[in-house]
C-alpha positions in Angstrom: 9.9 -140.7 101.8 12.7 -143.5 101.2 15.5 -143.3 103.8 19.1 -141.5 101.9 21.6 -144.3 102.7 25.1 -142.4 102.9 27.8 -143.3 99.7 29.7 -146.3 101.0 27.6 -147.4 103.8 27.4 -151.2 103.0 31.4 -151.3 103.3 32.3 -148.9 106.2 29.3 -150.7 108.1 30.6 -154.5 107.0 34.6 -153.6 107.8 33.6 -152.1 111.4 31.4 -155.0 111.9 33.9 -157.2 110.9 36.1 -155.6 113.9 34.0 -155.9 116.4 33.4 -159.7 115.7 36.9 -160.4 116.2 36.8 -158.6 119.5 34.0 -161.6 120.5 36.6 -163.7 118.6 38.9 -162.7 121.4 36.9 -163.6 124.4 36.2 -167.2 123.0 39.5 -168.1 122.2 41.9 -170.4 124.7 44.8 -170.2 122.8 47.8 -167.7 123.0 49.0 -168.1 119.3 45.3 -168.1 117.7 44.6 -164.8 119.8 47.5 -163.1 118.2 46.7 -164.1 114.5 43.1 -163.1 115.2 44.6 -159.9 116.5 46.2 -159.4 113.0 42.9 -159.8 111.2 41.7 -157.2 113.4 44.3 -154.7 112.6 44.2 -155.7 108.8 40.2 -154.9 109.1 41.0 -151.8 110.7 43.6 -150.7 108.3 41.2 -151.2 105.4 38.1 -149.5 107.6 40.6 -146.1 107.5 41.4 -146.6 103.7 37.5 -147.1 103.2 36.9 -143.7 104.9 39.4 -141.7 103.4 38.1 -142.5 100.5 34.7 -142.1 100.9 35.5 -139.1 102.9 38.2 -137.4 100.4 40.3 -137.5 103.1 43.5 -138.7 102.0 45.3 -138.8 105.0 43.5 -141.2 106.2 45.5 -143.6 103.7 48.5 -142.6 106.4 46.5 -144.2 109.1 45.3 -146.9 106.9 49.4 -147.5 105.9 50.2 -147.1 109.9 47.4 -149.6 111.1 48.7 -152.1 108.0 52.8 -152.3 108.9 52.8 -151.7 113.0 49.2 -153.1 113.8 48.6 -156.2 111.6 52.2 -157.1 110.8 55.0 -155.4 113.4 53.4 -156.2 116.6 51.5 -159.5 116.1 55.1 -161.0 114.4 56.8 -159.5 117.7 54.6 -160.7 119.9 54.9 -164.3 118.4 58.5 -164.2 118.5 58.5 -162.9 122.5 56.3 -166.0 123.2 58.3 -168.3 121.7 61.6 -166.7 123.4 60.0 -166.8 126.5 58.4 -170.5 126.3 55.4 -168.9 127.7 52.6 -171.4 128.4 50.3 -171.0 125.0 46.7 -171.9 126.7 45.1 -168.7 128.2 43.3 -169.5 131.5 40.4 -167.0 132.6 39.0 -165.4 135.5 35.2 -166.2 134.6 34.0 -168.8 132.2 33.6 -168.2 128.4 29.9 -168.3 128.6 29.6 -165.8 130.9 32.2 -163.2 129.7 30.5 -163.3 126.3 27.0 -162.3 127.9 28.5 -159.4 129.9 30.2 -158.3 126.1 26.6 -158.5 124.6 25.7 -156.4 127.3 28.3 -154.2 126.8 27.2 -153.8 123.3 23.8 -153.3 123.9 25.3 -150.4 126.3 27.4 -148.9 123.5 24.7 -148.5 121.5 22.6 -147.3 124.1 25.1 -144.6 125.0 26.4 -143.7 122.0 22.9 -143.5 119.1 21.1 -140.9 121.4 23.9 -138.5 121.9 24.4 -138.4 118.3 21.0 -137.8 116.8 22.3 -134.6 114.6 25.0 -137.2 113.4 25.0 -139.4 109.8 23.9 -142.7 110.5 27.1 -143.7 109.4 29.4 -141.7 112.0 26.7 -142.8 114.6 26.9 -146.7 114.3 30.3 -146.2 113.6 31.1 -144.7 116.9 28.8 -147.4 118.9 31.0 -150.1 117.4 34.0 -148.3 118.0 32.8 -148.0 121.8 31.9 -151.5 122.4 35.3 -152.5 121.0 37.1 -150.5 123.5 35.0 -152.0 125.8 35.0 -155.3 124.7 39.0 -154.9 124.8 38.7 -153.7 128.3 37.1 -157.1 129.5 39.7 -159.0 127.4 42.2 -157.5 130.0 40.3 -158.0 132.8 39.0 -161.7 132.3 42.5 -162.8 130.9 45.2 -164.2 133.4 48.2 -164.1 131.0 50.2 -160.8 130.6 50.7 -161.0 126.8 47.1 -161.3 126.5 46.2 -157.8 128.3 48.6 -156.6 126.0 46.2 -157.7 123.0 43.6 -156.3 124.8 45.1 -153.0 125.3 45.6 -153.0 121.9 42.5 -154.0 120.8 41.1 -151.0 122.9 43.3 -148.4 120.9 42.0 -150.2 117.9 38.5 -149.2 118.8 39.7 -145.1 119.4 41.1 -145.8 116.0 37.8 -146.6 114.7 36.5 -143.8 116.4 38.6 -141.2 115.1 38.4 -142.2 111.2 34.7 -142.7 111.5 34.2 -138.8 112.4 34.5 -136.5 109.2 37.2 -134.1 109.6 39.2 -135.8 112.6 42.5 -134.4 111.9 45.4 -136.6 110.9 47.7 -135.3 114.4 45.0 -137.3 116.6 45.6 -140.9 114.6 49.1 -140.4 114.6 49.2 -139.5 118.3 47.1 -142.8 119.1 49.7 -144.7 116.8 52.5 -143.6 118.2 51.0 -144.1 122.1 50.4 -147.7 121.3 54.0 -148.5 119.6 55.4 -146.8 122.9 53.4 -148.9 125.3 54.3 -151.8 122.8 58.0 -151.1 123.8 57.7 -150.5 127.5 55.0 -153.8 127.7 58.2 -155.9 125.9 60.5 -154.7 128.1 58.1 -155.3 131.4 57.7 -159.6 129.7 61.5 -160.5 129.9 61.7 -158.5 133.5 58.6 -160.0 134.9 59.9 -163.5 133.2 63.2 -163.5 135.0 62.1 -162.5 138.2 58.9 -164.7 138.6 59.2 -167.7 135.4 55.8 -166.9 134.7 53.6 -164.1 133.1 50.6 -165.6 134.3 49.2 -162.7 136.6 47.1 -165.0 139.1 50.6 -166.7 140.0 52.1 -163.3 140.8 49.7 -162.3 142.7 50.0 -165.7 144.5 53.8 -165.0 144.7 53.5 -161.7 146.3 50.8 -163.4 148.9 53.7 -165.8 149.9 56.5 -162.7 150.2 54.8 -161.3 152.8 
């Protein structure tokens, strides 16, 4: 009996694919300003992922979250963050904790855990909604090491970010998700956003840096 692939499988499986690539995309890159054009990509792919699903869905709110992820995600924020760099002349090659080698074999690992996690629990599920959420996990997750391998402050941010990205992808991959829970997420990360800006220019006058290994250094020394 031939498998029944789900209408629109091909493009919701290529745009979330598509995400989680740039999340890799992340973790190779050295360089502030390339980080924060791949970032837009990411939220461009994003934006049409929810379009892609609202239509396949019938769910035309959706096209909100699609309209949300387009002007704050892929535009607002990445243009913001360029012009916060530039103000602050911060240093525009991102040092790590771990090599690149290694950080990218703990994120296929992380992948491999997604899926691991995620297809078993969701057997009763389409196979759309279930690959769907295992990409959406291992881009939170592959956010989450972004942060924790990255030195420079502006970079956590785009990892953060990248993070709510994936919960994004989670929530418009699930049929019937209602439109309160993308708008909540939307609204958390142009908050945090705020706040994070707000935390660069304080951190900058205080310390001349944003480059979190010298701060902890710097707090070594206060003592």
């Amino acid at each position: 009996m031939p498998i029944r692939v789900p209408a629109g499988y091909d493009v919701a499986h290529l745009l979330d694919t598509g995400v989680l690539i740039l999340s890799f995309a992340f973790l190779y890159h050295r360089r502030l300003f390339g980080i924060l054009k791949l970032y837009s990509v990411q939220a461009l792919l994003l934006a049409a992922a929810a379009a892609w699903q609202a239509y396949i869905q019938e769910a035309p709110h959706l096209y909100i979250t699609a309209a949300i992820a387009l002007f704050f995600k892929a535009i607002t924020i990445p243009i913001a963050l360029h012009r916060i760099v530039l103000r602050l002349k911060i240093h525009r090659s991102v040092e790590t904790v771990i090599n690149i080698g290694p950080t990218l074999l703990v994120a296929v690992a992380l992948v491999g855990l997604s899926i691991w996690l995620v297809l078993p629990m969701t057997t009763s599920s389409g196979a759309l909604t279930r690959e769907s959420l295992a990409i959406a996990l291992s881009t939170v997750l592959l956010g989450l090491l972004m942060m924790i391998t990255r030195r420079n402050a502006v970079i956590q941010v785009v990892g953060f970010m990248s993070m709510e990205n994936g919960l994004i992808l989670a929530a418009v991959g699930v049929k019937g998700m209602p439109l309160v829970v993308e708008l909540s997420a939307a609204f958390s990360v142009m908050v945090a956003f705020i706040i994070f800006g707000i935390f660069f220019f304080h951190i900058r006058e205080r310390f001349d840096t944003l480059d979190v290994h010298d701060m902890e250094r710097f707090r070594g020394e206060s003592r």
